[in-house]
C-alpha positions in Angstrom: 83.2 67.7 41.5 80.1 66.7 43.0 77.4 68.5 40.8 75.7 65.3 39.6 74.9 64.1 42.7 72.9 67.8 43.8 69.7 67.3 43.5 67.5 70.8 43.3 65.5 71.9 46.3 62.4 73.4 46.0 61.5 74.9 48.8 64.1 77.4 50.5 66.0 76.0 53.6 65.1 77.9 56.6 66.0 75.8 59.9 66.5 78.7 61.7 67.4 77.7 65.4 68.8 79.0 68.4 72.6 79.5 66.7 75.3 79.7 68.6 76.8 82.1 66.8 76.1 84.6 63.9 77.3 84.7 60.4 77.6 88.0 58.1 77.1 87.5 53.9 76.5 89.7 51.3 73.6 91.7 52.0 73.1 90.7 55.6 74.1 92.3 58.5 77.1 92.4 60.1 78.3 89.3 62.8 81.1 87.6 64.2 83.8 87.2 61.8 82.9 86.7 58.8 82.1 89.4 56.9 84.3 90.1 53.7 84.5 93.5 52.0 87.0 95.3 50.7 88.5 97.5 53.5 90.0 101.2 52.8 93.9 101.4 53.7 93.2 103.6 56.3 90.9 100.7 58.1 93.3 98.4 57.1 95.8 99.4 59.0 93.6 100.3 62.1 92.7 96.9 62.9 92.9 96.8 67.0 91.3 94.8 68.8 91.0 94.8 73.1 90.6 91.6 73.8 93.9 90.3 72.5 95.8 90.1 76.4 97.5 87.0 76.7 97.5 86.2 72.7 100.5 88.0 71.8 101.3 85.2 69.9 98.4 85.5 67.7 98.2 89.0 67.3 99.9 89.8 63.7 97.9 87.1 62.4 94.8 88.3 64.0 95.5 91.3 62.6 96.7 90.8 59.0 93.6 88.4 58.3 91.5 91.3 59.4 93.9 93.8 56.9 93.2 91.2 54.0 89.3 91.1 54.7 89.4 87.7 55.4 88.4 87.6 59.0 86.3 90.0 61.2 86.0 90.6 64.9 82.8 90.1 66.5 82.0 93.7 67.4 83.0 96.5 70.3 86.2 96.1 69.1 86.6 92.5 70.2 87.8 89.5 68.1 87.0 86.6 70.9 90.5 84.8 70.3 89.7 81.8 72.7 86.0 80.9 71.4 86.0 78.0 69.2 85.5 77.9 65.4 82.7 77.0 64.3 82.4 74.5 61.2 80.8 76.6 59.0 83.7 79.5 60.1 86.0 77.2 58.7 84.7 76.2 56.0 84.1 80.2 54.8 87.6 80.7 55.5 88.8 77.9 53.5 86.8 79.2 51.0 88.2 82.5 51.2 91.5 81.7 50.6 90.4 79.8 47.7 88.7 83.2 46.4 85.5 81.6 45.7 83.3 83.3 47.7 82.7 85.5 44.6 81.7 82.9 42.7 78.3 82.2 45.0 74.9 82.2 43.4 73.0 83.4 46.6 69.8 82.4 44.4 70.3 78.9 43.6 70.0 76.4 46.5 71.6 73.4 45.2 72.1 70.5 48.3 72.1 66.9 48.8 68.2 66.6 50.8 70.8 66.9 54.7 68.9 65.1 57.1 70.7 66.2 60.0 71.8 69.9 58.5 70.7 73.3 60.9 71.5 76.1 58.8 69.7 78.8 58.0 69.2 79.4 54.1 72.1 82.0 53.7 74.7 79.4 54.8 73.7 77.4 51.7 75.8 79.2 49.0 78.3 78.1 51.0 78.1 74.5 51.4 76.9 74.0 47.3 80.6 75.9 46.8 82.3 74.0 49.5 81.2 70.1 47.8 81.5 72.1 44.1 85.3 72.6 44.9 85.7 68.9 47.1 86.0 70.9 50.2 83.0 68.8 51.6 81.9 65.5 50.6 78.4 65.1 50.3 78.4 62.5 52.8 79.8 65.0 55.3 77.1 67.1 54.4 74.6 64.9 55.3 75.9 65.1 59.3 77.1 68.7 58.8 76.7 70.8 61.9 77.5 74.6 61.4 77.8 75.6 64.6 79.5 72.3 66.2 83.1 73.3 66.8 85.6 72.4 64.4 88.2 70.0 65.7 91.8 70.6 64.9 91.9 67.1 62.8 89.1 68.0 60.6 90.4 71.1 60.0 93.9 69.4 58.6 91.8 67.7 56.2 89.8 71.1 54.7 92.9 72.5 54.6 94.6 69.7 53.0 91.9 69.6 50.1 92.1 73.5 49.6 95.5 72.7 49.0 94.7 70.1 46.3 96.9 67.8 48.2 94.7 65.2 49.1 96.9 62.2 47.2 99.8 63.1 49.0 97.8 62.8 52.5 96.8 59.3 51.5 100.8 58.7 50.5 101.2 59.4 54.0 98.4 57.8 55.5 100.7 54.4 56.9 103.5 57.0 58.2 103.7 57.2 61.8 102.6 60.1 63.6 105.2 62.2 65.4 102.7 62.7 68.7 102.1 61.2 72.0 98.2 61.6 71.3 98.1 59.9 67.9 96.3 57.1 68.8 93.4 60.0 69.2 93.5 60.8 65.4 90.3 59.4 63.5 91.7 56.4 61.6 90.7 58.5 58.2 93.0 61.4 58.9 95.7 60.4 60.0 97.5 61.2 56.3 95.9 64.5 56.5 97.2 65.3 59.9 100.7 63.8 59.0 100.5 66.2 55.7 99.7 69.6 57.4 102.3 69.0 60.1 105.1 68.4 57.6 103.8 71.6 55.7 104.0 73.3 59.4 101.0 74.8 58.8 99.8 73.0 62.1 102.4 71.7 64.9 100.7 70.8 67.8 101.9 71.4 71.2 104.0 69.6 73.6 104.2 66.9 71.1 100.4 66.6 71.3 98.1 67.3 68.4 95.4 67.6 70.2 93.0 66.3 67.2 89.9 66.3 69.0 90.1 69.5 70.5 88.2 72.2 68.8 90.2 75.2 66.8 90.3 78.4 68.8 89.5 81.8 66.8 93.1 82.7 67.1 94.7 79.5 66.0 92.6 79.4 63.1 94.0 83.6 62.6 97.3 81.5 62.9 97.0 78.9 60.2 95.5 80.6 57.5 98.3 83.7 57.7 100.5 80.6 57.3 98.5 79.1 54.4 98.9 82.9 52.6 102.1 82.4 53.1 102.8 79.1 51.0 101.0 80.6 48.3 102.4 84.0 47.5 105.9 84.2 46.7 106.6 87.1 48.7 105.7 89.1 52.1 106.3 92.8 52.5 105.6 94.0 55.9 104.3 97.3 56.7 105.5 98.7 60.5 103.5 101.5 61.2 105.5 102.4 64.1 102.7 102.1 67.1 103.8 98.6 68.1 102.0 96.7 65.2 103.1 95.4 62.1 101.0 94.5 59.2 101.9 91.8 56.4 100.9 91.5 52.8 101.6 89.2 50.3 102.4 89.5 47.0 103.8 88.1 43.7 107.3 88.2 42.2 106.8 91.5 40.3 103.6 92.6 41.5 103.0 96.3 41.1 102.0 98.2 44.5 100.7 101.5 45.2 101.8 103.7 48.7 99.0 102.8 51.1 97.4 105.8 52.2 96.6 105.8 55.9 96.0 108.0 58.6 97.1 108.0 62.7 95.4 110.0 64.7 97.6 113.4 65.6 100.3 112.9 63.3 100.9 112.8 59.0 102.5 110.0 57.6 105.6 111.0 55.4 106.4 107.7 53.3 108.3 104.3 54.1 111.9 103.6 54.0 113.7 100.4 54.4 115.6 101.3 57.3 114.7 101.5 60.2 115.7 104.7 61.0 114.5 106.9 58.4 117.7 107.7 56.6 116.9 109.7 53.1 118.7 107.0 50.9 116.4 104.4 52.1 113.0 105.9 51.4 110.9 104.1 49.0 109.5 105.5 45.7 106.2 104.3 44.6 104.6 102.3 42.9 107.0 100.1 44.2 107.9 96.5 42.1 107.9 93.9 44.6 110.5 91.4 43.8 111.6 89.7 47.2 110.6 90.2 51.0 110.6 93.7 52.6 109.9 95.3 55.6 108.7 99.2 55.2 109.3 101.2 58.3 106.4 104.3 58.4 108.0 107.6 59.1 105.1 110.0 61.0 105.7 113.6 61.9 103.1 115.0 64.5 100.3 116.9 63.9 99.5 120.0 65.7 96.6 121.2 66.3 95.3 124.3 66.7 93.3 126.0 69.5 91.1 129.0 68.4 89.5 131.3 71.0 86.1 132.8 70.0 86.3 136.7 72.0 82.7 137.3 71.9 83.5 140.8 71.7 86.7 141.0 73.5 90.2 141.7 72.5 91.6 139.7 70.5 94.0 136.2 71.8 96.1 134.5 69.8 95.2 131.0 68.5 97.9 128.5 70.2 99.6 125.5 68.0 100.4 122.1 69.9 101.0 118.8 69.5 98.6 115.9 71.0 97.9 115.4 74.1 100.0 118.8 75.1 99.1 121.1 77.6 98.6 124.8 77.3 99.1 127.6 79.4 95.2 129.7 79.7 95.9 133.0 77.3 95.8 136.2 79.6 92.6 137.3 80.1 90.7 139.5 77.5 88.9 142.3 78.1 85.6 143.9 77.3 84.2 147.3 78.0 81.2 147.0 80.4 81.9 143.1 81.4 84.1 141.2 83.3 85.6 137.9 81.9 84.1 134.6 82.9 86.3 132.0 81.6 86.6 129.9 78.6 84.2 127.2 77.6 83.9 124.7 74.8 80.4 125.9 74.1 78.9 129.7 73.0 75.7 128.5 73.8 74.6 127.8 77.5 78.7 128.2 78.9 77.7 125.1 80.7 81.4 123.1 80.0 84.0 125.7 81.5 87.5 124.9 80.5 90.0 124.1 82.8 93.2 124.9 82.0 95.0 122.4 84.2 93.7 119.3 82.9 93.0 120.0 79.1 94.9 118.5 76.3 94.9 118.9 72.9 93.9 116.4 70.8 92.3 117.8 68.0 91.1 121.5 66.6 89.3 123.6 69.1 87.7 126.7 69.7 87.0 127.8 72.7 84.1 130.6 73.8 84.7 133.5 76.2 81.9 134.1 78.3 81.3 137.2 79.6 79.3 139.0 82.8 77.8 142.2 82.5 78.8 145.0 84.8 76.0 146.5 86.2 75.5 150.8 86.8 73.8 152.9 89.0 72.3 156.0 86.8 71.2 158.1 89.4 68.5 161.2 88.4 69.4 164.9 90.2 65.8 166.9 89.9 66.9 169.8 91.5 63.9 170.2 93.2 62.4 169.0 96.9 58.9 168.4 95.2 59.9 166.0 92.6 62.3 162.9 93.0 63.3 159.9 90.5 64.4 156.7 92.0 68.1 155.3 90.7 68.1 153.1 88.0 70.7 149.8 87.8 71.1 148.0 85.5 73.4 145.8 83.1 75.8 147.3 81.3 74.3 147.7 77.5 70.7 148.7 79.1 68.7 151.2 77.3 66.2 153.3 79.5 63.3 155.9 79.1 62.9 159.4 80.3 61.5 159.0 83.9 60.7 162.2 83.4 58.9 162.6 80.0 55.8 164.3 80.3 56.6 166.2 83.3 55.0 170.3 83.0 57.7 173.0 83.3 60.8 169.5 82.4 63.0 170.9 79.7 65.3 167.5 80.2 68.2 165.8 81.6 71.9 167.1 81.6 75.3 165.7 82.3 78.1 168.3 82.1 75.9 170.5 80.3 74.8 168.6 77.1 71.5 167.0 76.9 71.1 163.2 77.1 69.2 161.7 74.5 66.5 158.8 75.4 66.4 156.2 75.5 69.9 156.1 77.0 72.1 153.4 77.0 73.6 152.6 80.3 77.7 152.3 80.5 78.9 153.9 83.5 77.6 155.0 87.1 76.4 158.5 86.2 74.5 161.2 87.7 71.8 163.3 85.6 70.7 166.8 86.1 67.3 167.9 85.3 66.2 171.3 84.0 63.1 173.2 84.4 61.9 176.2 82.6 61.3 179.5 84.7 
């Protein structure tokens, strides 16, 4: 422990330059990576990202950081596998898998006085836990950079001290190392480098180490899933079926609930251990971990159901269907006094007509009728040369006055003999007969 050689700050430490990349703490906003909180199941086990093409290798590890809530992608569903680390993203990281991160005082700035340090004040939580826990030496501090890429060989060595195994790196720090490159290794890590490789955490490739080359987002995915794994005694892995499979690590005897999650268009009805769903194999919860597993999700589609809004029409059934099925169009309703104008998602404007041949269901609907009003001819008989009344047309539904009203001698209008009453409503071509007293 370093605390002795803090000395307090008294002014907060605001460098704020042009960064390279963006950090995310408690209480800020959200940036690449690095945010920790404490996902639902449901967004655990929905952690996609699109730019993953050609990192296959990386991808569970990608993925079960992200379903731990150590590790974040940088937004639009991208997780940048091929930018480099940045120093300070290690260093969280390692951090993180040292659960200390709850242990920050985000109101107490505690540093050596960093002559060369850029970091804007949130970063320095941080850095006072990092040299707390021996992660960072105070003289590293002093030529920190937090967004200088993190090479692969000082990596090894923060991940040899979270490991508390920094006496065995210096046993090994005469050994050979097993590269063509390892003349490249700073002379002060070669026992780290020689250490993480025997632990396999870090391998190299094509008997390179490569230890100047800086740590790519995936590879650091890579070797922290592998760090998880040295410290918990067993992995269960959770295959949900869509081409993914999740990992979590537990203890020998841990307890662990059934994760509750959700895919869209289909319900998830429990785990087994075989792969092919057979009854004796499903899993009863909470289950007692007490050795490696692999839990296969069993998911029975959803159907949906599509409901159609008549407006005033007969009736049409509601249709059930699975996602992403197509549906025949219901026969047509009808309506007395309209003619059917197709189905549309909205009951507003009928702007967004249905069509029939291209629609799949991928959720609950209900779909509008629209209808068009029939329009009538009432036509008015006066019965006399002198007087005449022009047809009226209209919609069907229309309600009309007596063109006739106040005429002398008008005793009213007739059709078949009984009086109509006005206003009238319109609902059929019709013909009215006027009557006129003697």
């Amino acid at each position: 422990m370093k605390k002795s050689l803090k000395v307090l700050i008294s002014t907060v430490l605001v460098l704020v330059l042009m960064m390279t990349v963006a950090f995310a703490v408690p209480g800020r906003d959200t940036a690449p990576g690095q945010l920790k909180k404490d996902y639902s199941e449901t967004e655990q086990f929905n952690f996609k990202f699109n730019d993953m093409t050609g990192y296959d290798w990386a991808m569970k590890s990608v993925q079960n950081m992200a379903f731990m809530g150590k590790i974040k992608g940088i937004g639009n569903g991208k997780f940048a596998p091929a930018s480099s680390a940045k120093q300070i993203e290690v260093l969280i990281m390692t951090l993180r898998y040292l659960d200390l991160e709850d242990e920050m005082d985000l109101d107490v700035n505690l540093l050596p006085s960093f002559k060369k340090l850029k970091a804007q004040d949130w970063m320095v939580p941080y850095l006072n836990l990092a040299i707390e826990n021996d992660i960072l030496t105070e003289e590293e501090a002093e030529d920190f950079n937090p967004n200088k890429p993190a090479s692969r060989s000082l990596t090894a060595v923060y991940i040899i001290r979270a490991l508390d195994m920094v006496d065995e790196a210096e046993d090994m720090q005469d050994d050979p190392l097993p590269y063509n490159d390892a003349s490249a290794v700073p002379e002060d890590r070669i026992g780290y480098v020689n250490l993480i490789t025997e632990l396999g955490l870090m391998i190299g490739h094509n008997n390179t180490f490569q230890p100047n080359k800086p740590l790519s987002r995936a590879e650091m995915a890579v070797l922290f899933e592998r760090m998880y794994d040295l410290e918990y005694d067993h992995k269960v892995i959770f295959s949900i079926k869509n081409g993914t499979d999740l990992v979590r690590y537990y203890l020998d005897g841990q307890e662990i609930a059934e994760p509750t999650l959700t895919k869209e268009g289909y319900n998830l009805n429990g785990w087994y251990t075989n792969e092919n769903l057979s009854n004796t194999s499903k899993v009863t919860f909470p289950y007692i971990v007490d050795g490696d597993a692999t839990f296969y999700a069993e998911w029975e589609r959803k159907e949906f159901t599509v409901t159609f809004d008549e407006n005033g029409g007969t009736t049409v059934a509601a249709i059930y269907a699975d996602e992403d099925e197509k549906i025949e169009e219901p026969d047509e309703p009808t309506r007395d006094g309209y003619t059917f104008g197709g189905w549309f998602y909205d009951d507003e404007d009928f702007e967004d007509a249905v069509d029939f041949d291209k629609f799949k269901v991928t959720k609950d609907i209900t779909l509008y009728a629209k209808w068009n009003p029939i329009k009538y001819t009432v036509t008015f008989d006066t019965k006399v040369e002198t007087t005449t009344v022009a047809a009226i047309t209209a919609d069907y539904g229309t309600d009309i006055d007596d063109p006739l009203d106040d005429a002398e001698g008008f005793d009213g209008w007739f059709f078949d003999d009984v009086e109509v009453v006005f206003p009238y409503t319109i609902i059929k071509d019709i013909t009215l007969e006027a009557r006129w007293s003697d």
